[in-house]
Residue frames as a rotation matrix with the C-alpha (Angstrom) as fourth column:
UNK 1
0.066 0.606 0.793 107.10
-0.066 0.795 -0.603 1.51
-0.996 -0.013 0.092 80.00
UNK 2
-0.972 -0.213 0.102 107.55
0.105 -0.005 0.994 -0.01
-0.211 0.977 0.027 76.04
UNK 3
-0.247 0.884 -0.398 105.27
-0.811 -0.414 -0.414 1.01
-0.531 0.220 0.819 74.30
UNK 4
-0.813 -0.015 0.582 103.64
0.129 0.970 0.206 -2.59
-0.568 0.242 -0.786 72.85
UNK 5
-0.135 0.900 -0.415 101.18
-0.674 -0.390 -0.628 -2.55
-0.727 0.195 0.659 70.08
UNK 6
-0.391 0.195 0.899 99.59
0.514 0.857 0.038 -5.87
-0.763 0.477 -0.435 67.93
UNK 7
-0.267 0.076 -0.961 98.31
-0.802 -0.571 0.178 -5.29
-0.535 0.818 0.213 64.47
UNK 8
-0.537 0.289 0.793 95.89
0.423 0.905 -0.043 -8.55
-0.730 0.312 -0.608 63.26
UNK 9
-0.526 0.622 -0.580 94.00
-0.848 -0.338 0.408 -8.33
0.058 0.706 0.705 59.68
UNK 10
-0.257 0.798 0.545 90.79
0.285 0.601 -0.746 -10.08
-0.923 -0.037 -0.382 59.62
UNK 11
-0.712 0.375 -0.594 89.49
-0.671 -0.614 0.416 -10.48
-0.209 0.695 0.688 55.73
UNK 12
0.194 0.945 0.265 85.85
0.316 0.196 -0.928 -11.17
-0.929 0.264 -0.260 54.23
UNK 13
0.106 0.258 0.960 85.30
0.952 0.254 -0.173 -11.05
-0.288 0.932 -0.219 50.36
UNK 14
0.549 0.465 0.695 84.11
0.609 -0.792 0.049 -7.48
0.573 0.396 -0.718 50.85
UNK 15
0.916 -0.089 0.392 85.84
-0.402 -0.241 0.884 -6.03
0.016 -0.967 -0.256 54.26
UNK 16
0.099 -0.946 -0.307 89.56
0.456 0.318 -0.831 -5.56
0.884 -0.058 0.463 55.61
UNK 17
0.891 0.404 0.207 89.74
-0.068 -0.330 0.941 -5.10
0.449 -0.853 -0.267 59.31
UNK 18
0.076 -0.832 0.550 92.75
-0.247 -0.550 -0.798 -3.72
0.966 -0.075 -0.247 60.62
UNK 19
0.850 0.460 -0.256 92.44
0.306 -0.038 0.951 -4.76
0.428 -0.887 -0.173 64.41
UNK 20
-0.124 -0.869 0.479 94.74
-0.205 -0.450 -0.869 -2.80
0.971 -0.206 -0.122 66.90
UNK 21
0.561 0.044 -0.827 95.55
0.803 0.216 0.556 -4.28
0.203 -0.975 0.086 70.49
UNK 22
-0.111 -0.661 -0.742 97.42
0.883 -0.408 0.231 -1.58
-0.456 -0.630 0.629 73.05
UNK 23
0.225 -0.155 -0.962 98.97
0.047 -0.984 0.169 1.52
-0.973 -0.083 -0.215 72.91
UNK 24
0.413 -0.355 0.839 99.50
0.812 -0.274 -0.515 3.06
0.413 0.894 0.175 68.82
UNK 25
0.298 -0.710 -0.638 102.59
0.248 -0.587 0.770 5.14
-0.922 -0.387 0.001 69.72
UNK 26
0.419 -0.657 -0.627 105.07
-0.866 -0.496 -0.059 6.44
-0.273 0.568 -0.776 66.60
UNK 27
-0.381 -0.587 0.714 107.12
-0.172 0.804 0.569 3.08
-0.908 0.094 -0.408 67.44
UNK 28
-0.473 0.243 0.847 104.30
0.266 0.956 -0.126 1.86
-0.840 0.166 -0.517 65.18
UNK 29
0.185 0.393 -0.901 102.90
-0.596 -0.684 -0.420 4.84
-0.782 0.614 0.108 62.56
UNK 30
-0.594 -0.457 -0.662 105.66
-0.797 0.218 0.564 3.04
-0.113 0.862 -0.494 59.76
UNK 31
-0.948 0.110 0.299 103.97
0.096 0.994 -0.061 -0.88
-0.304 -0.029 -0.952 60.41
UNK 32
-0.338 0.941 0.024 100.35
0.327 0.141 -0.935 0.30
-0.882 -0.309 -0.355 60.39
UNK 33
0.366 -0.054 -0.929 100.54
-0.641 -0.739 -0.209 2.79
-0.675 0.672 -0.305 57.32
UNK 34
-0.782 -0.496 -0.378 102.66
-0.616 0.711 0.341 -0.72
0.100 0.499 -0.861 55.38
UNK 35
-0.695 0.574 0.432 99.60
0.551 0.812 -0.193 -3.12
-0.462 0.103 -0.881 56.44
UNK 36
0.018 1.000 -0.021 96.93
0.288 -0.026 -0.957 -0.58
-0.958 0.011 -0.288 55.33
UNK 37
-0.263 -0.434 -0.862 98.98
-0.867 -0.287 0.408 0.17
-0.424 0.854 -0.301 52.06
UNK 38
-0.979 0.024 -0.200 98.82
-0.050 0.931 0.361 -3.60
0.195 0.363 -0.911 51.37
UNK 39
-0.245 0.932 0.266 95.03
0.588 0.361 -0.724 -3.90
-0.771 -0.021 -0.636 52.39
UNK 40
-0.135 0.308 -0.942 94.40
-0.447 -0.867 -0.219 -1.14
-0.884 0.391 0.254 49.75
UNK 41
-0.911 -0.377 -0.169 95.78
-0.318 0.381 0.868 -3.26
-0.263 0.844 -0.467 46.75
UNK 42
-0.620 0.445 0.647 92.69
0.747 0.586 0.314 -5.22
-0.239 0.678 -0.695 47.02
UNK 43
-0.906 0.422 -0.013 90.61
-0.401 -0.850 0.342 -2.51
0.134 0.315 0.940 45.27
UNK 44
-0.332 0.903 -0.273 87.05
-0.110 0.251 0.962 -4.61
0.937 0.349 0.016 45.71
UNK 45
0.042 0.154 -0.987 87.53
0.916 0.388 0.099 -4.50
0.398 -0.909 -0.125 49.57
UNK 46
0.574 0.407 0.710 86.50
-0.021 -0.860 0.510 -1.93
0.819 -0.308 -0.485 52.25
UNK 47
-0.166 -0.481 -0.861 89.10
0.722 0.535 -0.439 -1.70
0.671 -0.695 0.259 55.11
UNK 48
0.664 0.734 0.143 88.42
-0.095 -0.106 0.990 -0.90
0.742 -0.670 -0.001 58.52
UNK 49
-0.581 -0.783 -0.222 90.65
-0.114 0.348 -0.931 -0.27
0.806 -0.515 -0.291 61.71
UNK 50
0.578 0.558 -0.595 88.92
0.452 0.389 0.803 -1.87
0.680 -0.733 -0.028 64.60
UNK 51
-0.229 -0.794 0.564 90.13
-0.242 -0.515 -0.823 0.45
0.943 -0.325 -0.074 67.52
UNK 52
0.729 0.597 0.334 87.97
-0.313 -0.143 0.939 -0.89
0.608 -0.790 0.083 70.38
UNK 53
0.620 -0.483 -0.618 91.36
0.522 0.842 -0.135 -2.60
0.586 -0.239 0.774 71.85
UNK 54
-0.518 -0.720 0.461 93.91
0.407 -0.682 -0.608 0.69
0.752 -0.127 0.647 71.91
UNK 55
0.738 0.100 -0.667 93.82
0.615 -0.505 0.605 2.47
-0.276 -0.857 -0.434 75.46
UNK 56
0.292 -0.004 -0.956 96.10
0.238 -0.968 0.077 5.25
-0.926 -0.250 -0.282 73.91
UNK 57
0.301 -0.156 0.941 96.78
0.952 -0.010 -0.306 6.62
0.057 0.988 0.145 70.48
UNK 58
-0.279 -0.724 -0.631 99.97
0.539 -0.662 0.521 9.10
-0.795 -0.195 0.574 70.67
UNK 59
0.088 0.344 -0.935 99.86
-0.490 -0.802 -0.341 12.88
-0.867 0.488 0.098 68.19
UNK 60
-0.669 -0.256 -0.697 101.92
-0.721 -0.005 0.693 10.98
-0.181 0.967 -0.181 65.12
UNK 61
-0.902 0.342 0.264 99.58
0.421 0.833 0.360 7.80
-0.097 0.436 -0.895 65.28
UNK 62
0.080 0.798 -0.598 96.29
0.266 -0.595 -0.758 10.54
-0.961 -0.098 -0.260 65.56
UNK 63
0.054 0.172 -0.984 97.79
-0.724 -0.671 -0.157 11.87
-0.687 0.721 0.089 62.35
UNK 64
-0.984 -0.125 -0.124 98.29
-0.172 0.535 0.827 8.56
-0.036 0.835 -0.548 60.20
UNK 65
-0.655 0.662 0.364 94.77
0.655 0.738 -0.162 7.66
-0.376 0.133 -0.917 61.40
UNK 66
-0.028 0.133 -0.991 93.62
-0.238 -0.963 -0.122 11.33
-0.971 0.233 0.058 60.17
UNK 67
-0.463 -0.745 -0.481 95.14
-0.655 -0.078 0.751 10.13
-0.597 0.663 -0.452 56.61
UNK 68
-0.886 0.309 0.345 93.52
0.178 0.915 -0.362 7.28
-0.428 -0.260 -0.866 57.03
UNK 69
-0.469 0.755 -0.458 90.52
0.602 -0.106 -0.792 8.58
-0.647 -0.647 -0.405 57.53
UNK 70
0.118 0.496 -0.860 90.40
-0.497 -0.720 -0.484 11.04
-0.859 0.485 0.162 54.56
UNK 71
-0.744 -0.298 -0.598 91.07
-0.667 0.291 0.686 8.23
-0.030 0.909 -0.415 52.22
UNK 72
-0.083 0.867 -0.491 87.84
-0.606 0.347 0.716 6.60
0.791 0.357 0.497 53.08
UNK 73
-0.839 -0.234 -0.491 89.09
0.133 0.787 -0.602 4.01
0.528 -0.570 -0.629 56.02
UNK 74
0.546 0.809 0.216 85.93
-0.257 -0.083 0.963 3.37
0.797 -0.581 0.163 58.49
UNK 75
-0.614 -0.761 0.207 86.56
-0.363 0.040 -0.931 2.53
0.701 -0.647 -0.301 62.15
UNK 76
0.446 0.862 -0.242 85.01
0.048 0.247 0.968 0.63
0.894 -0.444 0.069 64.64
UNK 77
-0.400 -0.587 0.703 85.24
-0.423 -0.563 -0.710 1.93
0.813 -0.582 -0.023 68.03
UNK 78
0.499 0.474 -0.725 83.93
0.690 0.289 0.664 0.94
0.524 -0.832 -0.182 71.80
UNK 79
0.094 -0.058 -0.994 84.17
0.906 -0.409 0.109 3.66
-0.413 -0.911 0.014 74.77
UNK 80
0.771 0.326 -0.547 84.51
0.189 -0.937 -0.292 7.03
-0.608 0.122 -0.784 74.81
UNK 81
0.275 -0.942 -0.194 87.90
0.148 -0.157 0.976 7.40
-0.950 -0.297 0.096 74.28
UNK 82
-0.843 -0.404 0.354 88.61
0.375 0.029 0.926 6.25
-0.385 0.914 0.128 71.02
UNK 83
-0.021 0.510 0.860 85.07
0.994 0.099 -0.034 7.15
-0.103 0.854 -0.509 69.89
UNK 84
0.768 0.004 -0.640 85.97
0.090 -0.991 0.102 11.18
-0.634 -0.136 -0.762 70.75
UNK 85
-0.226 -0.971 0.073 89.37
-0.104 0.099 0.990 10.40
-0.968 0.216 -0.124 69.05
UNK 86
-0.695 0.200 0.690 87.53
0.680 -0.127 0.722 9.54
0.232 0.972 -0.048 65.72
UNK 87
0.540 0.816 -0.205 85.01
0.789 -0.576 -0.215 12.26
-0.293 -0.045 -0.955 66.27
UNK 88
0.240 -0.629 -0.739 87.88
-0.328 -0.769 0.549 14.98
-0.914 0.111 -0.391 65.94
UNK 89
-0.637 -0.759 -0.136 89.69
-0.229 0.018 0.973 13.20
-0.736 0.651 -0.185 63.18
UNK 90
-0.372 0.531 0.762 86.55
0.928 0.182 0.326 12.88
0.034 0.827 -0.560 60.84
UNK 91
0.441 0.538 -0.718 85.69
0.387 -0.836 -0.388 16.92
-0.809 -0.107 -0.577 61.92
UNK 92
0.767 -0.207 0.607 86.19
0.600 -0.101 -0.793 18.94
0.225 0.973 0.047 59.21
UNK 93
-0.192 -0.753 -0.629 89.28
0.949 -0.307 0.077 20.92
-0.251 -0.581 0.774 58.84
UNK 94
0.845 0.529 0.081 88.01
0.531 -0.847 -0.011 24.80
0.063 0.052 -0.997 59.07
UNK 95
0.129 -0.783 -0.609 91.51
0.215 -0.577 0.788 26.28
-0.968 -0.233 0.094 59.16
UNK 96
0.805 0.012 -0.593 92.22
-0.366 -0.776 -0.513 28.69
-0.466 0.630 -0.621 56.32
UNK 97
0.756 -0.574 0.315 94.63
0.654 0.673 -0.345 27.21
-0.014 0.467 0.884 53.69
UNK 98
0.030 -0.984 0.177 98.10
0.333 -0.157 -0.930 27.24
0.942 0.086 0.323 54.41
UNK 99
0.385 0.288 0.877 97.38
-0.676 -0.558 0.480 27.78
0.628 -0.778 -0.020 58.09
């Protein structure tokens, strides 16, 4: 099965919303990581990936949104899934440096 995944920005004065439809596989790590580079520029806006769409989010797209995630991004979630999926990737990391 391809793996198929949409990428819409929604902006507000204050607010950049990232919205993801489908599966976030690898295919798509480079495309997402290029739109939230470019939402960054504006520097007076908060951005936001809206995950409530994605039914599956593969190890490399777990780690851009990880990245993500320590650079301030918020998320808005719906079900369990994705909201266990940002629950891990906002835990702290407790591994011993260089582990």
């Amino acid at each position: 099965m391809a793996s198929m995944l949409r990428i819409t920005e929604q902006r507000t004065p204050d607010r950049v919303v990232l919205k993801l439809e489908g599966r976030f596989s690898s295919d798509f790590v480079d495309e997402l990581d290029a739109c939230w580079h470019a939402a960054a520029e504006r520097e007076d806006a908060s951005i936001w990936v809206d995950l409530t769409d994605v039914c599956l989010v593969d190890i490399a797209g777990q780690a851009l949104l990880t990245r993500m995630h320590r650079a301030g991004v918020g998320f808005l979630t719906r079900g369990c899934l994705m909201r266990e999926l940002v629950r891990e990737i906002s835990a702290p990391d407790d591994r011993p440096n260089g582990a």
